[in-house]
VEXTIFI-543124 format. One record per residue (C-alpha): x, y, z; residue in one letter. Coordinates in steps of 0.5 Angstrom, whole numbers, plus 500, padded with zeros to 3 digits. Layout:
torse px=X, py=Y, pz=Z, setor=a
...
***
This chain:
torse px=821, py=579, pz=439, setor=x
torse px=825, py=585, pz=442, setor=x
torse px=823, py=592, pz=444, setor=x
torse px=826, py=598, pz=441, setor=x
torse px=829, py=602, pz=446, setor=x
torse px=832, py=608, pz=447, setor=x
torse px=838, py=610, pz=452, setor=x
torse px=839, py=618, pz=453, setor=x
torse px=842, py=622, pz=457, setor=x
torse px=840, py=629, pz=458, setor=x
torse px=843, py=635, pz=462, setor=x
torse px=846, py=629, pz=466, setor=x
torse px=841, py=624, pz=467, setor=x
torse px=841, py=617, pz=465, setor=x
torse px=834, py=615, pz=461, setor=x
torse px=831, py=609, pz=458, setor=x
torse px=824, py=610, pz=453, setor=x
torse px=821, py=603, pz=452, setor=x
torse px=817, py=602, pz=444, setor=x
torse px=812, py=598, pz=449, setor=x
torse px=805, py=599, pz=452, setor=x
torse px=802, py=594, pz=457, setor=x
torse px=797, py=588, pz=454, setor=x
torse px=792, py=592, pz=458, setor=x
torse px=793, py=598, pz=457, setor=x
torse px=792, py=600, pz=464, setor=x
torse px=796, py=605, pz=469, setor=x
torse px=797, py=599, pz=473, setor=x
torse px=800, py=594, pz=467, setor=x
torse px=804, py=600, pz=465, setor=x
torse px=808, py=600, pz=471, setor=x
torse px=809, py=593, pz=471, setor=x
torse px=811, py=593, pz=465, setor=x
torse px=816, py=599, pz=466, setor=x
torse px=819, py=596, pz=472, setor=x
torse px=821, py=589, pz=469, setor=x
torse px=823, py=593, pz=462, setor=x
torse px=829, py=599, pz=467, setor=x
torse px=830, py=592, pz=471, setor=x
torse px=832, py=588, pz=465, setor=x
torse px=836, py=595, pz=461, setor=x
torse px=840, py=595, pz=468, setor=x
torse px=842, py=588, pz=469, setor=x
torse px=845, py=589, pz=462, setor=x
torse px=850, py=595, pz=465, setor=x
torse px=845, py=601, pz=463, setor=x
torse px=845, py=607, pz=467, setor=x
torse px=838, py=608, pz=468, setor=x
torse px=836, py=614, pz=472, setor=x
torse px=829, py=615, pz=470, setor=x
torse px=824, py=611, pz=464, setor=x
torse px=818, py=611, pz=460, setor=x
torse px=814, py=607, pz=456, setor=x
torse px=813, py=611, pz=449, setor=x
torse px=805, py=608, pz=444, setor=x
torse px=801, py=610, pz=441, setor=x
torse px=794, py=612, pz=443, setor=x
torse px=789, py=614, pz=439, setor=x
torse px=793, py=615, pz=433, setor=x
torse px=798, py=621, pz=438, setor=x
torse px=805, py=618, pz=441, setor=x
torse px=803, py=618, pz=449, setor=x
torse px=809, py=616, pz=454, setor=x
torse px=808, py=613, pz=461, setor=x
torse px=814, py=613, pz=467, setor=x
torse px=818, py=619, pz=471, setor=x
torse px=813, py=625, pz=471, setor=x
torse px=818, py=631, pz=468, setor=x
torse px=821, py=624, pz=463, setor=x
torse px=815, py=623, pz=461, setor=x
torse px=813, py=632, pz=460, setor=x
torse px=820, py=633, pz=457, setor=x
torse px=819, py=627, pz=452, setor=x
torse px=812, py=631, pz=450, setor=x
torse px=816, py=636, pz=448, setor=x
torse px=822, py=633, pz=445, setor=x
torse px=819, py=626, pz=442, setor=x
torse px=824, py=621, pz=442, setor=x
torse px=831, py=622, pz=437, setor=x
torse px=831, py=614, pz=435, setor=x
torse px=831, py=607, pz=438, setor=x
torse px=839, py=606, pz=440, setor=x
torse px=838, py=599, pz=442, setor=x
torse px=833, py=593, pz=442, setor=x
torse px=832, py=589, pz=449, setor=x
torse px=831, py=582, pz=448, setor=x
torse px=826, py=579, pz=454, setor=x
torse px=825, py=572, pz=456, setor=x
***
């Protein structure tokens, strides 16, 4: 199964917003997760600069990662998915 991802740039900066949220649902496997997810979209040529992870949580689109990533995501949402990461 792969996770939707998008890879951005804005004003310069190279970001990744994984369609994910963590098993447990908690901060600790939240960063984690993101961790693996930036490691494993570098390691297939990305520039990844910043990263977060988009869910929903209590019915609303809630991001977890780079704190002025996750704000500028709050404010602007995610334009679309542009690629699926496939992890093993």
């Amino acid at each position: 199964m792969g996770i939707p991802f998008a890879h951005l740039q804005e004003q310069g900066i190279n970001f990744a917003v994984f369609d994910v949220d963590a098993q447990s649902r908690t901060s600790a496997g939240r960063s984690d997760l993101l961790a693996r997810l930036t490691a494993m979209a570098r390691a297939q040529g990305l520039r990844v600069e910043k990263s977060a992870l988009a869910f929903v949580e209590r019915g609303q689109i809630a991001y977890y990662g780079t704190p002025d990533l996750v704000k500028f995501l709050s404010n602007n949402g995610v334009p679309k998915w542009t690629h699926v990461l496939h992890p093993e």
